[in-house]
C-alpha positions in Angstrom: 0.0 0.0 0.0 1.4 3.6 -1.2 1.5 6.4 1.9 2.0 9.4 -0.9 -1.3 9.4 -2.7 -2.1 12.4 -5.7 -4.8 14.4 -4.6 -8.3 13.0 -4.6 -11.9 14.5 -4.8 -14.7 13.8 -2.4 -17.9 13.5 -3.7 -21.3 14.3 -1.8 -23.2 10.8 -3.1 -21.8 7.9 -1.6 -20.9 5.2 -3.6 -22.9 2.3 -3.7 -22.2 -1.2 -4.1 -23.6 -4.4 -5.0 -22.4 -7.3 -3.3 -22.3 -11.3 -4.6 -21.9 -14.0 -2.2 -23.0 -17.7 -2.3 -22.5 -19.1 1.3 -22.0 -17.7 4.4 -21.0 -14.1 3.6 -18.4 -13.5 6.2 -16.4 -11.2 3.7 -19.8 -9.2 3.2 -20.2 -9.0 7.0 -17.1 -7.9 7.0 -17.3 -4.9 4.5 -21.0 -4.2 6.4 -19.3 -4.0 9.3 -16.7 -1.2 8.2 -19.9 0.7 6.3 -21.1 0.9 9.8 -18.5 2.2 11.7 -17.0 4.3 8.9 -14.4 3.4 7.8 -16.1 2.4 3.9 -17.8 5.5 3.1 -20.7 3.9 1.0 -23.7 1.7 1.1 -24.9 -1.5 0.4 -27.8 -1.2 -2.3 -28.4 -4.8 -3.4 -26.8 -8.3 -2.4 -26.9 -10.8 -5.4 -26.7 -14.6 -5.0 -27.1 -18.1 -6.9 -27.7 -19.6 -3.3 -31.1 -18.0 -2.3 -31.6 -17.7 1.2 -27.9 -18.9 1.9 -26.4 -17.0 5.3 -24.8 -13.7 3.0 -28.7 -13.7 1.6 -30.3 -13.9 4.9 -28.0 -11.4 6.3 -29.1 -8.7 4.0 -32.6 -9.6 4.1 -32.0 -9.2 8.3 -30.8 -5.6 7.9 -33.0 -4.4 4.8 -31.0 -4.8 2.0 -32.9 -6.1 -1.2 -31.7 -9.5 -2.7 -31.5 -10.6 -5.8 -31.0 -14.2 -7.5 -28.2 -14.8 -9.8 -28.1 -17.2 -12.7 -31.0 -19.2 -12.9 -30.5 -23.2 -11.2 -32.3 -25.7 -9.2 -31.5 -23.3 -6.1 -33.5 -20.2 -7.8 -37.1 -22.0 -7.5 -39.1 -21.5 -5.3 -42.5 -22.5 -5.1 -42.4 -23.7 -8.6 -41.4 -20.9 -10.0 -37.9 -19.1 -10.6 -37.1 -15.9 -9.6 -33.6 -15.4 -10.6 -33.0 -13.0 -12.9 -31.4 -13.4 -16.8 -27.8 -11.3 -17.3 -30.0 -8.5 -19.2 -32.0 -8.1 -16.3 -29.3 -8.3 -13.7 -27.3 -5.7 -15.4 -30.2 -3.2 -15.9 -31.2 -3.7 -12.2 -28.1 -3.2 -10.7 -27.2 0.1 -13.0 -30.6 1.3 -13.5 -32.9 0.6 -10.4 -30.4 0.3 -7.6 -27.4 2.5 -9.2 -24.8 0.4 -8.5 -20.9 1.8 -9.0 -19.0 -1.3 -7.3 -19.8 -4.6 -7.5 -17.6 -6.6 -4.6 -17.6 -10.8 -5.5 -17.6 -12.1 -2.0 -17.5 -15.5 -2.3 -19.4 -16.0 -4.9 -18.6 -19.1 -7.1 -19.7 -18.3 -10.6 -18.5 -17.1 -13.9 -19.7 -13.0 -14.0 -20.9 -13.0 -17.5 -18.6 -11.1 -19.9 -21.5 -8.3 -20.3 -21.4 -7.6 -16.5 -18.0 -7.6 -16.7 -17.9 -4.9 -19.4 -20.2 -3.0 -17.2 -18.0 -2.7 -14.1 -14.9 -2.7 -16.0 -12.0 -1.6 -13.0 -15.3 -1.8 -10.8 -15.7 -5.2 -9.5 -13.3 -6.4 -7.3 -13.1 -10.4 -6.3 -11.4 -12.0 -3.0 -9.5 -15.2 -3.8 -7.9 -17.7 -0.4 -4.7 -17.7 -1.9 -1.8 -15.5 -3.5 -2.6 -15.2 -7.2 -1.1 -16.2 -9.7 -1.0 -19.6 -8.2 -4.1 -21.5 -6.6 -6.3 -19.9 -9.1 -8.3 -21.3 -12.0 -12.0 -22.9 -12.1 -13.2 -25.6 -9.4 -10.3 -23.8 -7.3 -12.6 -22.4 -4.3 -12.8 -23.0 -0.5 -11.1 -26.1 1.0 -10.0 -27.2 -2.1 -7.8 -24.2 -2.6 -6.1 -24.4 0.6 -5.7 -28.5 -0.2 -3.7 -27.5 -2.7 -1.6 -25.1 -0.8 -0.7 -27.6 1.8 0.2 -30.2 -1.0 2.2 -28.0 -2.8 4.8 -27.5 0.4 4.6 -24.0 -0.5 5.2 -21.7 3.3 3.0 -19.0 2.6 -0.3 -18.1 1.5 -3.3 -15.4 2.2 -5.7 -13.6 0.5 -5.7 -11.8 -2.7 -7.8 -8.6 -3.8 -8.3 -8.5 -7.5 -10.0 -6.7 -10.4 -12.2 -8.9 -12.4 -12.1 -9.6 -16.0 -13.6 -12.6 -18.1 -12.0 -15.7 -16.8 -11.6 -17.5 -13.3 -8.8 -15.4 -11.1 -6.9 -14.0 -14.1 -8.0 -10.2 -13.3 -5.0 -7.8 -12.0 -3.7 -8.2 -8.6 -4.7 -5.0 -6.4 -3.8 -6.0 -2.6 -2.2 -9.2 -0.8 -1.6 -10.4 2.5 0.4 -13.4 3.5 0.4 -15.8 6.1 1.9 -18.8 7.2 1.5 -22.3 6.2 2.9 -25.2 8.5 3.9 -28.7 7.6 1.3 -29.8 10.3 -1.6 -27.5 9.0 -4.8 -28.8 8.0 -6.9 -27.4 5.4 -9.3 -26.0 8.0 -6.5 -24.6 9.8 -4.7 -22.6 7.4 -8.4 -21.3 6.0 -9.0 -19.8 9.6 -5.5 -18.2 9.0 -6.7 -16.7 5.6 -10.0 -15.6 6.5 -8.6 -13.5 9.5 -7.1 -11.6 6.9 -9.3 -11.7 4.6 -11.0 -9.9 6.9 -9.2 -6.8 7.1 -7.7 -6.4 3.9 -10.9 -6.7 1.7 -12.5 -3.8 4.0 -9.5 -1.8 3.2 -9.7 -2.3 -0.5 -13.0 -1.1 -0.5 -12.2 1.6 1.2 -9.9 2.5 -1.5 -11.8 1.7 -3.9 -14.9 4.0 -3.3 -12.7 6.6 -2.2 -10.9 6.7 -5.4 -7.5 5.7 -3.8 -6.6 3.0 -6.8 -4.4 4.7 -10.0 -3.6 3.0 -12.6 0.0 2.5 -14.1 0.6 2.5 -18.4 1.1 -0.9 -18.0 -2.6 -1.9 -16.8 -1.6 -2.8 -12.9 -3.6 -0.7 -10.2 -1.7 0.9 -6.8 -3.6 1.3 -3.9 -2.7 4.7 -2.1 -2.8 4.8 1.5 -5.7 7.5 2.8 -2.9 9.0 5.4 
């Protein structure tokens, strides 16, 4: 993170974002949590999932943020009928009825659609368990990433902020933190170790983010500026 940032412009508005989860949505309490004590200056307008009424779902529905269903499965019916939305309607509902500026991937586990994508371009940030470029790639997520870690023999791993662009992880690096990984660890262990900081740095690339705290150099990789 950069301590000698160009000058930046407030704006009056705050930034809203749309968040995606699929599970338990500890990365989205997370970020909630810093909205509310101020250190993300922005709100939550919409929470989008493919797991309706998953724990990141029910958590917005608890504190009055609208949900939305995202793509279409087995998961999306309800009472017969399916109430996920198509990629046309997503998009236009997230730019149009809930003006959406960031969209945050926290845990969530599919593909964003290269139209969305275009949408949000150096505007959707994903959070991946493991320092990028390796332990990325499709069907990596969860336990099976950090698996993979311990396997490897590889002493370090953590989290990894990252743009988004139209395949699995390949986006550009923004933020990383690293912990350790023992010869002893078990998956579960070493996730606990992530997630801690997952925690903290996601919240602070966010913070960035919506402050306008991200450049970008010629050569297409942003810098985070520090706000002090």
């Amino acid at each position: 993170m950069h301590s000698s940032p160009p000058a930046f412009e407030a704006t009056e508005r705050k930034p809203r974002l749309g968040i995606f989860v699929s599970g338990g949505g500890s990365n989205f309490r997370a970020i909630h949590a810093a909205i509310v004590d101020g250190r993300i200056n922005a709100d939550v307008a919409v929470v989008v999932s493919d797991v309706p009424g998953c724990g990141g779902w029910n958590f917005a529905a608890d504190h009055g943020i609208p949900t939305k269903a995202f793509p279409a499965s087995s998961k999306s019916v309800v009472d017969g009928k399916c109430i996920a939305l198509s990629t046309e309607q997503l998009i236009a509902a997230l730019k149009d009825d809930y003006a959406v500026d960031y969209v945050l991937l926290a845990g969530y586990l599919k593909l964003i659609p290269e139209a969305l994508v275009r949408q949000y371009k150096r505007a959707m940030l994903n959070i991946h368990p493991a320092l990028l470029p390796n332990f990325g790639g499709k069907g990596l997520y969860g336990g099976r990433v950090h698996s993979a870690v311990i396997a490897s023999g590889t002493r370090f791993s953590g989290p990894t902020i990252h743009f988004v662009d139209e395949g699995y992880d390949t986006g550009p690096i923004l933020a990383q933190a690293v912990v350790p990984v023992y010869p002893t660890d078990l998956p579960k262990q070493l996730a606990a170790r992530v997630l801690k900081e997952e925690h903290t740095l996601y919240p602070q690339a966010v913070a960035a983010l919506v402050d306008g705290r991200i450049t970008w150099r010629d050569d297409g990789i942003p810098v985070l500026w520090s706000a002090h």
